[in-house]
C-alpha positions as CSV (number, residue, x, y, z in Angstrom):
1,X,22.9,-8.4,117.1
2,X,23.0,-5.1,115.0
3,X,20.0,-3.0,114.1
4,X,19.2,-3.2,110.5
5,X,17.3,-0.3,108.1
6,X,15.1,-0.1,107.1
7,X,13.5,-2.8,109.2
8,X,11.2,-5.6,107.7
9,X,9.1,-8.2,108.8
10,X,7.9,-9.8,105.6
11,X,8.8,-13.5,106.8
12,X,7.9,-15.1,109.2
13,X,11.8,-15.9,110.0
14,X,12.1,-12.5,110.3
15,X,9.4,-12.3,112.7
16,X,10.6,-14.9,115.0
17,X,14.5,-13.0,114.4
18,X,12.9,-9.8,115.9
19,X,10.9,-11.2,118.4
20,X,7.5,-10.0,117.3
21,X,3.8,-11.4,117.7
22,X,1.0,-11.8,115.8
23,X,-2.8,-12.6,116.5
24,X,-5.8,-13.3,114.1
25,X,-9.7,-11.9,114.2
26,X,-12.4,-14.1,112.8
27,X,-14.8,-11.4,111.6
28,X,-17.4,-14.3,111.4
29,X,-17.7,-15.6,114.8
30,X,-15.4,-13.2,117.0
31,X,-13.2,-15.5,117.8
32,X,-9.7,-14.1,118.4
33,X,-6.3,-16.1,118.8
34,X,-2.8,-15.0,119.5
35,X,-0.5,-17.3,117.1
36,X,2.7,-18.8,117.8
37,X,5.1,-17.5,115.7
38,X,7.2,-20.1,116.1
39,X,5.3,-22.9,115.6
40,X,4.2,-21.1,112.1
41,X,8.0,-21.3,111.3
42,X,8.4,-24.9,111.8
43,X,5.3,-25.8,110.0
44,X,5.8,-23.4,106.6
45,X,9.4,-22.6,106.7
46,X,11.2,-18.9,108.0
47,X,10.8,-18.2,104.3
48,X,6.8,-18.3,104.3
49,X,5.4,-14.5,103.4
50,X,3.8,-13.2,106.4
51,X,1.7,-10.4,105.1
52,X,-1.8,-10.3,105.1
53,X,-3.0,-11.7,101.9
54,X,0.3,-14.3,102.6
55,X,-1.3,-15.4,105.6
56,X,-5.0,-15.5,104.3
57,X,-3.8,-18.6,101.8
58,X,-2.4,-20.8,105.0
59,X,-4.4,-19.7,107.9
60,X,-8.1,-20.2,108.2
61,X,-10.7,-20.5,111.0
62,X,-11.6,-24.0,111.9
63,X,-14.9,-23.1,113.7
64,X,-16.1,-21.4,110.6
65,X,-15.1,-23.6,108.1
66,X,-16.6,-26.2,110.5
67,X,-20.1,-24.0,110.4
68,X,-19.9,-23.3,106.4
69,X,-19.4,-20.0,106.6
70,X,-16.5,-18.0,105.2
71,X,-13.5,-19.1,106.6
72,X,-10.9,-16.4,105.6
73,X,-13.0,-13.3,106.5
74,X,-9.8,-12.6,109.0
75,X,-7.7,-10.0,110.1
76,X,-3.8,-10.4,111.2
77,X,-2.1,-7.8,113.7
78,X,1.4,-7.5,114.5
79,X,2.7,-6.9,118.4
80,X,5.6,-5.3,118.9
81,X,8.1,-6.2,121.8
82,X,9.0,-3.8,123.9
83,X,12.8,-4.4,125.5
84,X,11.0,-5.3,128.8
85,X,9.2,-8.1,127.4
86,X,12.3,-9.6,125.7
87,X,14.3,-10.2,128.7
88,X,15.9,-13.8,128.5
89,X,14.4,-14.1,124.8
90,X,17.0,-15.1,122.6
91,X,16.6,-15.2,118.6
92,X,16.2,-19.2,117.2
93,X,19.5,-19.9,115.3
């Protein structure tokens, strides 16, 4: 697999392709989660946008939307990988 440039990550295909994570912050109740990138692939397609304001309109938190308070008041981060963490991971076809 050849190194492309400049990279991008604005899928979440091409999140799963590199290997990367991603977690959410609830700034309502604290609660923080670390999401399964692949899982987000086969439920909204490797073409779904996976910048921040992309993620806002699919991702919410269920504990405050249960409360009534402002579900979307979240914050995404991105993990890289480092090369000792991908040993025996292997890119989905």
């Amino acid at each position: 697999m050849g190194k492309e440039y400049p990279f991008s990550e604005s899928t979440l295909g091409d999140k799963l392709a590199a290997g990367t994570g991603l977690s959410v912050h609830c700034f309502g109740c604290e609660r923080r989660a670390v999401l399964d990138v692949a899982e987000l692939v086969k439920r909204f397609g490797p073409d779904q946008p996976c910048l921040h304001w992309d993620l806002l309109k699919i991702i919410y938190c269920h504990e405050c939307r249960a409360a009534g308070r402002d579900d979307r008041n979240l914050q995404f981060t991105n993990h890289a990988v480092t090369p000792e963490q991908r040993k025996g991971w292997t890119p989905c076809p």
